[in-house]
C-alpha positions in Angstrom: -22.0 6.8 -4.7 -25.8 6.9 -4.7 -26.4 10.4 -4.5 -25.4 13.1 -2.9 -27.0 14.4 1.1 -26.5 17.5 2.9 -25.4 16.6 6.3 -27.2 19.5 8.1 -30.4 17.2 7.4 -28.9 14.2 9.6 -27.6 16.2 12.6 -26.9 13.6 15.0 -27.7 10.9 13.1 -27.6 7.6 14.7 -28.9 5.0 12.6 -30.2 4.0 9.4 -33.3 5.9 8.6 -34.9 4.3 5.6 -33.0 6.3 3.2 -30.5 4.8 0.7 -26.7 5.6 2.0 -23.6 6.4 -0.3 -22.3 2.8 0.9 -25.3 1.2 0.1 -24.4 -0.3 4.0 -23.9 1.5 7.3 -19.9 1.0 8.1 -19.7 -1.2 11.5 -17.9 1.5 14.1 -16.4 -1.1 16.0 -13.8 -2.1 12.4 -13.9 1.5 12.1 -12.5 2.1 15.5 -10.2 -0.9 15.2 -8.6 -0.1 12.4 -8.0 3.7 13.4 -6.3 2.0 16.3 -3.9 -0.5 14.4 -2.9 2.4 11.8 -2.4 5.1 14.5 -0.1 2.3 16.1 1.4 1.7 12.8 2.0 5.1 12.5 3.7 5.4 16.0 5.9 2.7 15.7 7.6 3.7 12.3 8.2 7.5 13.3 9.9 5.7 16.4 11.9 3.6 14.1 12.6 6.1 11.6 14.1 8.8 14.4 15.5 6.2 15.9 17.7 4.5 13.4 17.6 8.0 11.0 16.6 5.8 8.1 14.5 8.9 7.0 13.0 7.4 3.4 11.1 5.1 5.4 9.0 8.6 6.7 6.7 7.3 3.4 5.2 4.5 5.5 4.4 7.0 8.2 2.6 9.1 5.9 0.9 6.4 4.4 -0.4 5.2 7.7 -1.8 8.6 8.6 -3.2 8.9 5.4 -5.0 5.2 5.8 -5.7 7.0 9.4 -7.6 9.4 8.1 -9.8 7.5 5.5 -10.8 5.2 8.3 -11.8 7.7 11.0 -13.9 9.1 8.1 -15.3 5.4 8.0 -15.8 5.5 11.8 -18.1 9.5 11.3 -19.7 7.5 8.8 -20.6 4.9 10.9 -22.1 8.0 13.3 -24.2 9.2 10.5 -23.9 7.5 6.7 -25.4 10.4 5.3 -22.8 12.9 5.8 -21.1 13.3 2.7 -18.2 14.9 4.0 -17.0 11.8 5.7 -17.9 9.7 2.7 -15.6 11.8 0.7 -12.8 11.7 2.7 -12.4 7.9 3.2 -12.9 8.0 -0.8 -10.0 10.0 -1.0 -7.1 8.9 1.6 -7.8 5.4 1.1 -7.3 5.6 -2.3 -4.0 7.8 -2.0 -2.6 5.6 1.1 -1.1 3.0 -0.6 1.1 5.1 -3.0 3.4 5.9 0.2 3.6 2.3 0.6 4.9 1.5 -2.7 7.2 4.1 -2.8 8.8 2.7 0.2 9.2 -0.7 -1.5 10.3 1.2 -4.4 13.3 3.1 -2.4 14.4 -0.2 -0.8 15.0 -2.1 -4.5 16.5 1.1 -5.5 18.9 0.3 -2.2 19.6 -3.1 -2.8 21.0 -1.8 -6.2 22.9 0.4 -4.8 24.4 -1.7 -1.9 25.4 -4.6 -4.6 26.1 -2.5 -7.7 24.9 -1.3 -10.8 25.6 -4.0 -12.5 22.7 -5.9 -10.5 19.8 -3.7 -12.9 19.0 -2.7 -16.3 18.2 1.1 -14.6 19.8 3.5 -12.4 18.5 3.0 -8.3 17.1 6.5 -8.7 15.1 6.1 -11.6 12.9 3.3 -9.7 11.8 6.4 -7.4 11.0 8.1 -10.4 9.7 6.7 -13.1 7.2 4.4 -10.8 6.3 7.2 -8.6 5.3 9.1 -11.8 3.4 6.3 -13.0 1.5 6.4 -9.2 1.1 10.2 -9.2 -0.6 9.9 -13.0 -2.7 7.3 -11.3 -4.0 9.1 -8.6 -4.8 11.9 -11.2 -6.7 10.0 -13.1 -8.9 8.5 -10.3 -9.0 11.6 -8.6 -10.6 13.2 -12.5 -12.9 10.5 -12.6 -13.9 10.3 -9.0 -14.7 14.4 -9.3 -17.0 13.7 -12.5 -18.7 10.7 -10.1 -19.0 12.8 -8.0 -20.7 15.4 -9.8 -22.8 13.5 -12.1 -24.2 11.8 -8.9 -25.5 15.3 -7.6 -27.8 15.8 -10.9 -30.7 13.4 -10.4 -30.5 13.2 -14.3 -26.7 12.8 -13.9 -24.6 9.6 -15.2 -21.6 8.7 -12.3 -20.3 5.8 -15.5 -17.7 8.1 -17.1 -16.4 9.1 -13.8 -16.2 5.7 -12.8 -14.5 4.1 -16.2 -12.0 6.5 -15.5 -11.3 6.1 -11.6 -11.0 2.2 -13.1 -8.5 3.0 -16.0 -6.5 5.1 -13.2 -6.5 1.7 -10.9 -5.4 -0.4 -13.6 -2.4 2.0 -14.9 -1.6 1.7 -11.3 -1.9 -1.9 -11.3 0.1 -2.0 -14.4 2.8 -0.3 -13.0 3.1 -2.2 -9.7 3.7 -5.3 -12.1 6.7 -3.8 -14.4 8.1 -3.3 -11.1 7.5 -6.9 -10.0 9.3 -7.6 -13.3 12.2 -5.2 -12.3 12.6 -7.0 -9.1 12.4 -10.3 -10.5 15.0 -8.9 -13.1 17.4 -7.9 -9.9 17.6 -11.2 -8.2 18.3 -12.7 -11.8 21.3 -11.0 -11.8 22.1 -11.1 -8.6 22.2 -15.1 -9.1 24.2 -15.2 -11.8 27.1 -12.2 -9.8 26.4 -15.3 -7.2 25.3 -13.3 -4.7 22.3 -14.6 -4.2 23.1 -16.8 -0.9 23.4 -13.1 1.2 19.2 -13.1 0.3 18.4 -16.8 1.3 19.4 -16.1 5.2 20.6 -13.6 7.7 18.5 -10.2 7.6 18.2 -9.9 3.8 16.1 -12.7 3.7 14.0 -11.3 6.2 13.5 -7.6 4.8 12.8 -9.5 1.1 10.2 -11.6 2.7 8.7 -8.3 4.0 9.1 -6.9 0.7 7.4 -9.5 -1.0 4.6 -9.8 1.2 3.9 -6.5 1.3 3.8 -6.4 -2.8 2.0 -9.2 -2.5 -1.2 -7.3 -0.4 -0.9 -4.2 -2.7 -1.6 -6.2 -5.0 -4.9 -8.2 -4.1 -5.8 -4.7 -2.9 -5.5 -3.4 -6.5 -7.2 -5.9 -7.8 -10.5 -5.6 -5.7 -10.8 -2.5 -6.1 -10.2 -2.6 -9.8 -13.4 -5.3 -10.1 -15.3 -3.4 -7.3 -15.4 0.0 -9.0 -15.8 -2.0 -12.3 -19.3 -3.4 -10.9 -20.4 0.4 -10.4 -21.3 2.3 -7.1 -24.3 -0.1 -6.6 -22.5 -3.2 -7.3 -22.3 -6.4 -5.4 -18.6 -5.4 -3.8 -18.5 -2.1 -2.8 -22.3 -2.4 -1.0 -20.9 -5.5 1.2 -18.6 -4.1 3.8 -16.7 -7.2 4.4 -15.0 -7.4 1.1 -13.7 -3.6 1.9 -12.4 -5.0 5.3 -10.8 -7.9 4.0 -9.3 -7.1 0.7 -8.6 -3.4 1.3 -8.1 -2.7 5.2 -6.1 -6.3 6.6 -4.1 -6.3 2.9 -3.2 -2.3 4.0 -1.6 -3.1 7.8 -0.2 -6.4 6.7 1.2 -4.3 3.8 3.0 -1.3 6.3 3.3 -3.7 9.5 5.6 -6.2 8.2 8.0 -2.8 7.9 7.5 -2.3 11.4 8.7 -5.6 12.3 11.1 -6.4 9.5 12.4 -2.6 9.5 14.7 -1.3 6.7 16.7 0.4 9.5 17.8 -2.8 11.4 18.0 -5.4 8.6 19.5 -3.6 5.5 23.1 -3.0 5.8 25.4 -0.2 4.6 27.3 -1.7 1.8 27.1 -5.1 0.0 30.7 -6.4 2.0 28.4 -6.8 5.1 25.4 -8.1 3.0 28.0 -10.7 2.3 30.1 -11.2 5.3 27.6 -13.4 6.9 27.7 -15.2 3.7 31.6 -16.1 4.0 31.2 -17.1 7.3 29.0 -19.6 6.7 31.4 -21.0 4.0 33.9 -21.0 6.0 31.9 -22.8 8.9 30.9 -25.6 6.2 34.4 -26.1 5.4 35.7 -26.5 9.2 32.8 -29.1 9.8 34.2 -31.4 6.8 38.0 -31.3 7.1 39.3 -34.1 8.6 40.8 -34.2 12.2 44.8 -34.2 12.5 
């Protein structure tokens, strides 16, 4: 965030005209466009799915992708004119909040998996996963959204200093981050249990094993995603990360549809079942399969 342009001075805009751009880079419109495309696809695909199989929680990775929508098409104006502010401001803002509606998908489906196999399988209650780390992502978003508005500011007043504003938009990131990993501990807690209940073999094949994979992956991409942008804002709007575009585009947009794709093809609404007997059914008749294939012949 390099300063601050009134768009009415670029009508039109086409091309880099000598002037320093809020990127520090002019986005490419072709990954612009691309990505519009595979998130409006996304998008399409889950409120499909959702209506479809009335799984309606799973709405949050809709909204995520339009949110991720948005912030790109920005991307794609800016790409049409990098001085327009407006569009700078709104991929600042969506992409930041998109993958909150991602995580609180992932949170709703542990809180699910408690629910299908018991209490007993967690230290808390399914609905206080929804809760307590969708708190912790709201608080987050506050704080980045305080420090990006004093950024934001400060980089208006020639004499102004974005820092502050950026510390903050960091600290919000890593609360975030911070978060995302008591809930890896939480999950990790869950299949602890459900190992010792012995229960475990219901998530080692059959459809569990591939929603969990899903999960995991898509944890797994929120993550790295975090993490860039945690050391990216850290550097400061002129650092090395943020002015090369093709950090953004690998760490931040592929980690973002590998995160809400996988649901599209591992979908909560064909692969999670309705109590913990059918979880387990599949499980018995495997044992009972390995026990025919060893008993001797009369």
């Amino acid at each position: 965030m390099t300063g601050h342009y009134d768009p009415n001075l670029y009508i039109g805009c086409k091309a880099y005209n000598g002037v320093e751009t809020s990127y520090g880079y002019i986005p490419t419109k072709a990954v612009g466009f691309a990505f519009c495309v595979l998130f409006g696809l996304s998008m399409i695909a889950h409120i499909v799915q959702l209506c479809w199989k009335r799984v309606w929680w799973c709405s949050v990775f809709a909204i995520g992708c339009a949110a991720e929508l948005l912030g790109w098409a920005g991307r794609l104006w800016s790409a049409e004119c990098p001085y327009n502010s407006t569009a700078f401001m709104i991929q600042i803002a969506t992409l930041i909040i998109a993958p909150v509606f991602f995580t609180a998908g992932i949170y709703i489906l542990l809180a699910r998996y408690i629910q299908i196999f018991g209490k007993e399988t967690s230290f808390l209650a399914p609905k206080l996963y929804l809760w307590i780390f969708c708190t912790c992502d709201i608080i987050s978003l506050v704080i980045q959204a305080a420090g990006g508005g004093i950024a934001s500011s400060e980089s208006d007043d020639p004499h102004g200093n974005p820092d502050p504003g950026t510390h903050t938009m960091v600290a919000g990131i890593v609360f975030q981050l911070v978060s995302i990993s008591v809930f890896v501990y939480c999950t990790i807690d869950f299949f602890l249990r459900i190992k010792r209940l012995g229960q475990l073999k219901a998530f080692t094949q059959g459809p569990l094993l591939l929603l969990t994979g899903a999960m995991v992956l898509s944890v797994l991409c929120i993550y790295v995603r975090s993490i860039y942008r945690t050391i990216e804002l850290a550097q400061g709007w002129t650092g090395y990360l943020i002015t090369h575009e093709s950090y953004f585009i690998g760490l931040d947009g592929v980690m973002m549809i590998i995160a809400v794709a996988v649901f599209n093809v591992c979908h909560p609404g064909w692969l999670l079942p309705a109590r913990a007997e059918s979880a387990l059914s599949q499980d018995r008749k495997s044992s009972n399969s390995d026990v025919e294939m060893v008993r001797p012949a009369a």
